[in-house]
NUPA-150751 format. One record per atom (N, C-alpha, C): residue in one letter; x negated, y negated, z. Coordinates in pm, 1 decimal, padded with zeros to 6 digits, always signed. Example, Ala and Ser with C-alpha at 12.3 -4.5 7.8 and 13.67 -1.06 7.14 Angstrom:
2
SITE,drenfi,east,north,up
SITE,a,-01319.0,+00569.0,+00780.0
SITE,a,-01230.0,+00450.0,+00780.0
SITE,a,-01320.0,+00330.0,+00780.0
SITE,s,-01285.0,+00225.0,+00708.0
SITE,s,-01367.0,+00106.0,+00714.0
SITE,s,-01290.0,-00003.0,+00787.0
// end
This chain:
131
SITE,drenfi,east,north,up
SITE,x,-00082.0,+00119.2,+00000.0
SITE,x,+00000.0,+00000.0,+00000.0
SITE,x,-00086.8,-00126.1,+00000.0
SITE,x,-00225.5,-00134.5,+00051.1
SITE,x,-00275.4,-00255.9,+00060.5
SITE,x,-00349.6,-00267.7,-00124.1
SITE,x,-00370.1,-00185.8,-00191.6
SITE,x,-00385.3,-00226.4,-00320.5
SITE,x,-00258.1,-00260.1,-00359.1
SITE,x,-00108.6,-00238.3,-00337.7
SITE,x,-00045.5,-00319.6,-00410.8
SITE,x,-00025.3,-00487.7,-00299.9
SITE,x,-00054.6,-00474.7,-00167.1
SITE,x,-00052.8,-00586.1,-00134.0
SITE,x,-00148.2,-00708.0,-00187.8
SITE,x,-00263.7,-00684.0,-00218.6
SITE,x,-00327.3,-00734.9,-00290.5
SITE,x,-00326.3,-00810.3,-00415.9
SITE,x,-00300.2,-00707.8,-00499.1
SITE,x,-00266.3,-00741.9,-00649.9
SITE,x,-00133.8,-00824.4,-00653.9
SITE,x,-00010.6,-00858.8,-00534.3
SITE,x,+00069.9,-00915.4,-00530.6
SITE,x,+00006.4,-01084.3,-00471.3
SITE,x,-00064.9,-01036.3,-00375.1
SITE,x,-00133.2,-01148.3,-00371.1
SITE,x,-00237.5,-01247.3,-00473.8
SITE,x,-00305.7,-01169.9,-00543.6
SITE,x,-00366.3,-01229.9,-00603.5
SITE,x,-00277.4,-01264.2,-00757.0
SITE,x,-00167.7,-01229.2,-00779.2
SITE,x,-00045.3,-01250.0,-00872.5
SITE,x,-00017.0,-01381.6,-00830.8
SITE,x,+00014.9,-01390.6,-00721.3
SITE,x,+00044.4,-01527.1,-00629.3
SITE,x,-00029.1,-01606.2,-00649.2
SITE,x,-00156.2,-01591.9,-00601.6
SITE,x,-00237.9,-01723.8,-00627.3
SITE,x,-00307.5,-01763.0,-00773.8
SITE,x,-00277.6,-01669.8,-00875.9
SITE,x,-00306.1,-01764.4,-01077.7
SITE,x,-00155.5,-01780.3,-01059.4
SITE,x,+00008.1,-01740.9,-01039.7
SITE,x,+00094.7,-01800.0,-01040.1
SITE,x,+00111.6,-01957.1,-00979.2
SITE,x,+00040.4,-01992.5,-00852.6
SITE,x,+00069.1,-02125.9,-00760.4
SITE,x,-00059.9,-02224.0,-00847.5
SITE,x,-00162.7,-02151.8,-00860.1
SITE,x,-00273.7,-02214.9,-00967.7
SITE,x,-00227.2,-02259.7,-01082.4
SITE,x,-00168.5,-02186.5,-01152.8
SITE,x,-00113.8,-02217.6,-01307.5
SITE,x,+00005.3,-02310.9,-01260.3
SITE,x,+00050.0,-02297.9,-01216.4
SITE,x,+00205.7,-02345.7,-01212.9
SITE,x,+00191.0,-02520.1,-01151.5
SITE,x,+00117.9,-02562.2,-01028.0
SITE,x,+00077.6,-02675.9,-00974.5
SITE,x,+00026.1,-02721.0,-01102.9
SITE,x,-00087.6,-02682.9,-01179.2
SITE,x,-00187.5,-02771.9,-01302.3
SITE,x,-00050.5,-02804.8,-01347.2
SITE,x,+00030.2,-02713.0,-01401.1
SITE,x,+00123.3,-02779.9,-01512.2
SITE,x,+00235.9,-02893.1,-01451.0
SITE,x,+00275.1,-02844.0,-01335.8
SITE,x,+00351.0,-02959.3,-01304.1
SITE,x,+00230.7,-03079.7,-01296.0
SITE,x,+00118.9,-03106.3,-01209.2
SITE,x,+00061.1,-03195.5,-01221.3
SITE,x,+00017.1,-03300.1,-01337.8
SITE,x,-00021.2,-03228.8,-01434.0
SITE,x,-00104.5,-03234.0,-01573.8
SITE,x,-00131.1,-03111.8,-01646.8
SITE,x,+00024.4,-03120.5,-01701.0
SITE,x,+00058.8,-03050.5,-01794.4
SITE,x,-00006.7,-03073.3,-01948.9
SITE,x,-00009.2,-03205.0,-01997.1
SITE,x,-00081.7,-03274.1,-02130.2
SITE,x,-00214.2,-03211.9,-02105.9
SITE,x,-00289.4,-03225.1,-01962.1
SITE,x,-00423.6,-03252.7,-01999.2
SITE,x,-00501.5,-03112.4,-02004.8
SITE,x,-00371.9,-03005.7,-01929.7
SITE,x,-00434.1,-02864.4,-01898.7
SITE,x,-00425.3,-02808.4,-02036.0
SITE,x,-00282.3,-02765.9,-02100.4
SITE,x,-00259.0,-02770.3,-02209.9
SITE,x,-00311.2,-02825.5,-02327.4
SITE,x,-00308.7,-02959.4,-02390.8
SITE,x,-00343.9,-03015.9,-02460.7
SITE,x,-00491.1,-03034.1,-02462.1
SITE,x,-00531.2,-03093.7,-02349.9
SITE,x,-00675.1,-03115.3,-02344.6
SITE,x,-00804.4,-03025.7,-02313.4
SITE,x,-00736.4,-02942.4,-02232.7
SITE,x,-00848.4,-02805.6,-02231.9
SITE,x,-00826.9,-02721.0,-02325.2
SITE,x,-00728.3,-02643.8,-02362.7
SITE,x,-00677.2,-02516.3,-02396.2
SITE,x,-00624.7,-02638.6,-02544.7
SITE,x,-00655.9,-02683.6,-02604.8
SITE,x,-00583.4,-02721.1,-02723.3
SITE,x,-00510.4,-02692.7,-02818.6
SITE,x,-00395.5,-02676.9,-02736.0
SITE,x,-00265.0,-02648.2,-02793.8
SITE,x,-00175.0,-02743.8,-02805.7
SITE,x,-00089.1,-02780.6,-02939.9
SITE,x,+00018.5,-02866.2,-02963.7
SITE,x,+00037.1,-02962.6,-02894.0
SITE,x,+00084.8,-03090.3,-02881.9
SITE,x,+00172.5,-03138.0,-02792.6
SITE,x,+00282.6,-03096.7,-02798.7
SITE,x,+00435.4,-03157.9,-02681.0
SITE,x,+00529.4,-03128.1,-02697.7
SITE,x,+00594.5,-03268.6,-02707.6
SITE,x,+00698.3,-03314.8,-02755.7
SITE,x,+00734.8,-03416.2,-02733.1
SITE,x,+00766.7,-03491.2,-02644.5
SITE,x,+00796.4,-03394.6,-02503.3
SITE,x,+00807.0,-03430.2,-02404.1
SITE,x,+00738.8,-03332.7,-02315.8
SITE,x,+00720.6,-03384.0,-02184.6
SITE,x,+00637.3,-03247.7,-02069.5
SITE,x,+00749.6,-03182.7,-02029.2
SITE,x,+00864.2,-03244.3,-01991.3
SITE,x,+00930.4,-03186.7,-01902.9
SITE,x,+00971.2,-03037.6,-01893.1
SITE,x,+00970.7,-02933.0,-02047.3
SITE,x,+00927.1,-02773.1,-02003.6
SITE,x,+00825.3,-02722.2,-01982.7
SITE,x,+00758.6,-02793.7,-01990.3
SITE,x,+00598.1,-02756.2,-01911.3
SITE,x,+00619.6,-02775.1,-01731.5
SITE,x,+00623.0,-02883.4,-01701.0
SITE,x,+00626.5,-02907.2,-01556.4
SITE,x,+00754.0,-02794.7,-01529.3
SITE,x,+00885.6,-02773.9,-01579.0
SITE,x,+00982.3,-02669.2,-01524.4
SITE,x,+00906.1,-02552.0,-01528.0
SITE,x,+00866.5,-02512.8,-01640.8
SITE,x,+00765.2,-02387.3,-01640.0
SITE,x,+00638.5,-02361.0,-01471.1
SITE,x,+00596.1,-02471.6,-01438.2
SITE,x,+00533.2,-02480.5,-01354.3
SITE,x,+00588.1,-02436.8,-01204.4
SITE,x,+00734.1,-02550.7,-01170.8
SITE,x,+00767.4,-02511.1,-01114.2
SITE,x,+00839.5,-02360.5,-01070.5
SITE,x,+00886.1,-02313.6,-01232.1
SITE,x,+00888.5,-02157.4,-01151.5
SITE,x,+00830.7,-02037.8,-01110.0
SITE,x,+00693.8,-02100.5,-01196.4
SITE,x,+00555.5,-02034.5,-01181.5
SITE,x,+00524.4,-02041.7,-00993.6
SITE,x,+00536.1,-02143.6,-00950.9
SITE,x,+00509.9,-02142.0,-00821.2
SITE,x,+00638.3,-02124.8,-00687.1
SITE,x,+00746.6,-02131.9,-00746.6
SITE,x,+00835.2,-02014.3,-00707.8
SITE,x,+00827.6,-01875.3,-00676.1
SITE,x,+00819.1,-01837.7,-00823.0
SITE,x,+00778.4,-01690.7,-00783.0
SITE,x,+00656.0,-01654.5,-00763.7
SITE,x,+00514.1,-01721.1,-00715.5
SITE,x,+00409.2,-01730.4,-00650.7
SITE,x,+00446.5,-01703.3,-00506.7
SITE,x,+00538.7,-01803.4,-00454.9
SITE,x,+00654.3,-01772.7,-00308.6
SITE,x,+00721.9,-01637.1,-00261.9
SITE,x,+00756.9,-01592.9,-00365.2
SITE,x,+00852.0,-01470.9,-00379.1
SITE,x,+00726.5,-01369.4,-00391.8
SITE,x,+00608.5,-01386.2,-00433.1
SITE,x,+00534.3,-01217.4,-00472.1
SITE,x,+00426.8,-01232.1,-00327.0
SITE,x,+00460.3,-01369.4,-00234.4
SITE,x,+00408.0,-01372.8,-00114.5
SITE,x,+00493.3,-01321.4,-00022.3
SITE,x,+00607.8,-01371.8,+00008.2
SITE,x,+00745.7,-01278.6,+00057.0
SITE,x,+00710.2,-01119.7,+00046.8
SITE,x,+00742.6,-01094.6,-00083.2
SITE,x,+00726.7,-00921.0,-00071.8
SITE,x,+00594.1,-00869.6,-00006.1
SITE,x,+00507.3,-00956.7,-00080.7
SITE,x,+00390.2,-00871.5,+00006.0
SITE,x,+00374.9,-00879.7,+00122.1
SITE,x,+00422.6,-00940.0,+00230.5
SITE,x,+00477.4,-00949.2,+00361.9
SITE,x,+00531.4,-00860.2,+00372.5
SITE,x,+00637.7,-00794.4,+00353.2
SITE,x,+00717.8,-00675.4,+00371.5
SITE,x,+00745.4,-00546.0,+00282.6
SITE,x,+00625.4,-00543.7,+00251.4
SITE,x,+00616.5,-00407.5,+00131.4
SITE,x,+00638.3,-00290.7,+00228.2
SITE,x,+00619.5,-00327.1,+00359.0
SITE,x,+00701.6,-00163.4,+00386.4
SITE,x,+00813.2,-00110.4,+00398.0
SITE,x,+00955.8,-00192.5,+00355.4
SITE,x,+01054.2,-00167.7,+00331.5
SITE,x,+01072.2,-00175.5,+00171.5
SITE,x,+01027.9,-00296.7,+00136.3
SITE,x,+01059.6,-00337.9,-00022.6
SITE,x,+00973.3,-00322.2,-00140.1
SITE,x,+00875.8,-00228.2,-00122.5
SITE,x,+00760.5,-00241.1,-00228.2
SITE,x,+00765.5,-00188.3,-00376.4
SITE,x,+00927.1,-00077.6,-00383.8
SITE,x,+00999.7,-00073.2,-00500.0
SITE,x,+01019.0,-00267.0,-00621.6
SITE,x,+01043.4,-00314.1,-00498.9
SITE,x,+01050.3,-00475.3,-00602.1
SITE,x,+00943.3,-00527.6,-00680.9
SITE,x,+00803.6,-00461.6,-00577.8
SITE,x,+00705.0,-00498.7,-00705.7
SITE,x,+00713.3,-00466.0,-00875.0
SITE,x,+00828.3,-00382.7,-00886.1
SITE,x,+00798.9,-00363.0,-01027.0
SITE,x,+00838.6,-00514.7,-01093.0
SITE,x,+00901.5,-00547.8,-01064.6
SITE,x,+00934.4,-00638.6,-01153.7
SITE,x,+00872.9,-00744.2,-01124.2
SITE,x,+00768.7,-00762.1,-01088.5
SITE,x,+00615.7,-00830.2,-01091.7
SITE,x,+00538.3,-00724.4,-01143.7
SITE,x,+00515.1,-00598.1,-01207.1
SITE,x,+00448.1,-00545.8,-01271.3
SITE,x,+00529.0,-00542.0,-01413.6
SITE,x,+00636.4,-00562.6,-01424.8
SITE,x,+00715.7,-00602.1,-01544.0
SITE,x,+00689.5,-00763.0,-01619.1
SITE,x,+00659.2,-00867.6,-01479.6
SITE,x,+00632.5,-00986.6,-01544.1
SITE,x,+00504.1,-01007.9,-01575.9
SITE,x,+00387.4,-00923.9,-01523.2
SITE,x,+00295.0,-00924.6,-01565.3
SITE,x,+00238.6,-00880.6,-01782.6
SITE,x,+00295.0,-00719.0,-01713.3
SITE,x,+00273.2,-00655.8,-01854.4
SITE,x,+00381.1,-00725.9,-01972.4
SITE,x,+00489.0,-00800.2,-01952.1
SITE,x,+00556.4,-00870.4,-02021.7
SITE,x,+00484.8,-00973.2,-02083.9
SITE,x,+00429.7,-01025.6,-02017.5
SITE,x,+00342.3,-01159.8,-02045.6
SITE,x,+00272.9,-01168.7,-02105.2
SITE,x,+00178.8,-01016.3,-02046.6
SITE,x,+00031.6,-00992.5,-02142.2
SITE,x,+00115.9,-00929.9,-02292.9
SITE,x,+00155.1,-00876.5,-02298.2
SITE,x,+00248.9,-00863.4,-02421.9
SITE,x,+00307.2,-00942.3,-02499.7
SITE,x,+00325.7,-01082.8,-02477.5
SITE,x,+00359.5,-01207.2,-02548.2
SITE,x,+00218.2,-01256.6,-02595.6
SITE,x,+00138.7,-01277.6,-02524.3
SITE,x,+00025.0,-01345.6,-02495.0
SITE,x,-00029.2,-01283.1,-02616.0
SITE,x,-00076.3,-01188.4,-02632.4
SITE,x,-00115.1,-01073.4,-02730.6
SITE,x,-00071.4,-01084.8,-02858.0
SITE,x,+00074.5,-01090.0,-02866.8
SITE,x,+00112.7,-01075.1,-02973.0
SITE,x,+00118.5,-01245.3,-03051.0
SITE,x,+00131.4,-01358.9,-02966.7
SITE,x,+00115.9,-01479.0,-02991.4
SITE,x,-00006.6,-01536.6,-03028.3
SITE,x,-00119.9,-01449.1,-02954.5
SITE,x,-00288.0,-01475.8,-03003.6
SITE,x,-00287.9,-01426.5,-03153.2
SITE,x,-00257.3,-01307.2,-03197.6
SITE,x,-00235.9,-01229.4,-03290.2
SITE,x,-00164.4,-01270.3,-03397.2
SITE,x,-00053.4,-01333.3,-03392.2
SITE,x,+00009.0,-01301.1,-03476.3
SITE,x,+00087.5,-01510.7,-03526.5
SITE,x,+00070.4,-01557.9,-03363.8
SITE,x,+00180.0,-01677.2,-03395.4
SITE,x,+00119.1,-01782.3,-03401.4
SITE,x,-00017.5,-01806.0,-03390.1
SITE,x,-00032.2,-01896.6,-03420.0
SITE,x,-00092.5,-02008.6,-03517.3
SITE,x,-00046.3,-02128.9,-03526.8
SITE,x,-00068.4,-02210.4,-03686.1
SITE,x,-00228.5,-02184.7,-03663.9
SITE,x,-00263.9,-02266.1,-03788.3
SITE,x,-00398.7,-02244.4,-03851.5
SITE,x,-00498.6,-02320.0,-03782.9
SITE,x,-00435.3,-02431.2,-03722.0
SITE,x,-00526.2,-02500.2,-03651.6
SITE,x,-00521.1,-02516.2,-03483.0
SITE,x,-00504.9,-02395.4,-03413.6
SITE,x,-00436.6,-02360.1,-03276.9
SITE,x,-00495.2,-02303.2,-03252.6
SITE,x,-00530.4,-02359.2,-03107.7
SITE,x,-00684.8,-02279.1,-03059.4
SITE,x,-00609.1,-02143.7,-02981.3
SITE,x,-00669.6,-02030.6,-02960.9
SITE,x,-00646.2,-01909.9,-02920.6
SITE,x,-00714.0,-01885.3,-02811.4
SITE,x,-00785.1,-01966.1,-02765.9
SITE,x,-00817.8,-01932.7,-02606.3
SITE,x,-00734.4,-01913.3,-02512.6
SITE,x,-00646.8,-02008.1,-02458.5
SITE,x,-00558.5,-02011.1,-02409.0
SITE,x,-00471.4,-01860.7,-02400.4
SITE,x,-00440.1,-01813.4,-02512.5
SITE,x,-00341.9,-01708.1,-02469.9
SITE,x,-00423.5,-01570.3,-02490.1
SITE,x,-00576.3,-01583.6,-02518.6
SITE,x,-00649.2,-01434.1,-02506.8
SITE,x,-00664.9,-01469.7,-02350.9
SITE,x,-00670.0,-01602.1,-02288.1
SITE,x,-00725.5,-01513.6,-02154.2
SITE,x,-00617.2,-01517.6,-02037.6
SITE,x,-00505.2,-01584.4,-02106.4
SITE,x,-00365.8,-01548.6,-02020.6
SITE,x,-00328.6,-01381.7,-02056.5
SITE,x,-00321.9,-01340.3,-02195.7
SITE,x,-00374.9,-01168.7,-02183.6
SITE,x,-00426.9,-01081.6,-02097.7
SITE,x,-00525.8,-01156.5,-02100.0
SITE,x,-00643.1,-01071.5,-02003.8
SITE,x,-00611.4,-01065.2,-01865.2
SITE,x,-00543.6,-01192.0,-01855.8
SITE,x,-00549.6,-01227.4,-01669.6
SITE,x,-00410.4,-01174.5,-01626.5
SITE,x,-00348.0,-01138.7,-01727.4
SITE,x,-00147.8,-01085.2,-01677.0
SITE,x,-00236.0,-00902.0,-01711.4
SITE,x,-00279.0,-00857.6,-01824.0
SITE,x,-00344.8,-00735.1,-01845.2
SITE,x,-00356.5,-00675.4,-01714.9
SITE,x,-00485.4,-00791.6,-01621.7
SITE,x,-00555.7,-00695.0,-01529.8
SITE,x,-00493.0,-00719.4,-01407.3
SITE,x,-00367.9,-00751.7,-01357.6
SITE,x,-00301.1,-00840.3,-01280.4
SITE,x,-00214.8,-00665.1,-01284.3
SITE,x,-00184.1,-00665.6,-01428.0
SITE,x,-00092.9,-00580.6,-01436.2
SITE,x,-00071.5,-00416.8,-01451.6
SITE,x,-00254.4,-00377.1,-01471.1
SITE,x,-00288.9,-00285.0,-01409.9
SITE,x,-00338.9,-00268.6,-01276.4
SITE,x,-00357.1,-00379.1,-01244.4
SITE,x,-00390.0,-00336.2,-01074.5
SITE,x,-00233.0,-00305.5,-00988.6
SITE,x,-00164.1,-00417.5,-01020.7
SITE,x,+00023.5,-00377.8,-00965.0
SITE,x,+00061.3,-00186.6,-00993.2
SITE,x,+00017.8,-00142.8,-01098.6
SITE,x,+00035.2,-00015.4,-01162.9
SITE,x,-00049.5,+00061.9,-01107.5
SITE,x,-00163.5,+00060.9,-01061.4
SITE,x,-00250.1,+00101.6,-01009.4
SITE,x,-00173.5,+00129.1,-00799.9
SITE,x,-00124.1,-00012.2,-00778.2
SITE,x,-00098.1,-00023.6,-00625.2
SITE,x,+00039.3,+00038.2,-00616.2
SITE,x,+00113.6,+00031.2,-00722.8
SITE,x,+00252.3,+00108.1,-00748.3
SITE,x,+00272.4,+00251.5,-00739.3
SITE,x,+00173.8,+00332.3,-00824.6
SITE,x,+00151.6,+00464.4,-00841.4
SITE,x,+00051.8,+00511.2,-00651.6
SITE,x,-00003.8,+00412.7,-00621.7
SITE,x,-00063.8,+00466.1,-00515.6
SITE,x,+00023.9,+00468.3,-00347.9
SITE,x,+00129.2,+00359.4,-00375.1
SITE,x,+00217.3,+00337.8,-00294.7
SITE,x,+00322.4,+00450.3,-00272.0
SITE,x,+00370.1,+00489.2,-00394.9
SITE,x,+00472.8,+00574.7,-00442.4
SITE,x,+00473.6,+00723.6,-00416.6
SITE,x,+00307.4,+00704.5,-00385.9
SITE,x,+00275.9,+00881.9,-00310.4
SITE,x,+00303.4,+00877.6,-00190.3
SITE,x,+00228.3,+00739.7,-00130.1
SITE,x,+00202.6,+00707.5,+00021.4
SITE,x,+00389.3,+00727.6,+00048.8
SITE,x,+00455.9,+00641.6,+00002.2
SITE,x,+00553.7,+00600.7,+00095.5
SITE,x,+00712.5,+00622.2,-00035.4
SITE,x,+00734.8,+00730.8,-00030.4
SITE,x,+00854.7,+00764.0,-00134.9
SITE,x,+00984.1,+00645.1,-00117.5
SITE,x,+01077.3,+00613.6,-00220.6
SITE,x,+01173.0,+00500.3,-00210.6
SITE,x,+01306.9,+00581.5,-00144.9
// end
């Protein structure tokens, strides 16, 4: 159980990380590091942020009480491998000609290994402690 407490934790903290930059400075994280598009406006960036650090809240919650609820991690191992699965296919496949691809190879990488470690703490939990 403490590998999936972990990997929930550390889900938590690139969720409260990512999510604060964008509400803060959304243009400059986006646009100016990671050079991608503008939008015409921020304001789904900063919403994006804020629910990013929402459920940063919520994958701190569970991991507090994974010994009743640790079935719920899936669906933080669902938003992970979901992600890296957009991320992937958007590096790959969606973007214009002049759109930098950093940005979503290493949001890949970082939901990827986020999301084998959850799978990793899931399968090890699931022996320990049946639902």
């Amino acid at each position: 159980m403490l590998m999936l407490k972990r990997g929930l934790q550390i889900q938590a903290l690139a969720l409260l990380v990512a999510g604060v930059a964008l509400v803060v400075a959304p243009g400059w994280l986006l646009h100016g590091l990671f050079g991608q598009p503008p939008l015409k406006e921020s304001a789904w960036e900063r919403i994006l942020g804020i629910q990013a650090v929402c459920l940063a809240s919520l994958a701190v919650l569970l991991s507090r009480r994974l010994g009743e609820l640790w079935w719920w991690a899936w669906s933080f191992e669902f938003l992970a491998l979901a992600t890296a699965v957009v991320a992937v296919l958007n590096a790959g496949f969606g973007l214009g000609p002049h759109e930098a691809p950093a940005l979503w190879w290493l949001l890949a990488a970082a939901s990827g290994a986020i999301a084998l470690w959850l799978l990793w703490g899931l399968s090890r939990t699931a022996r320990e402690t049946p639902p």
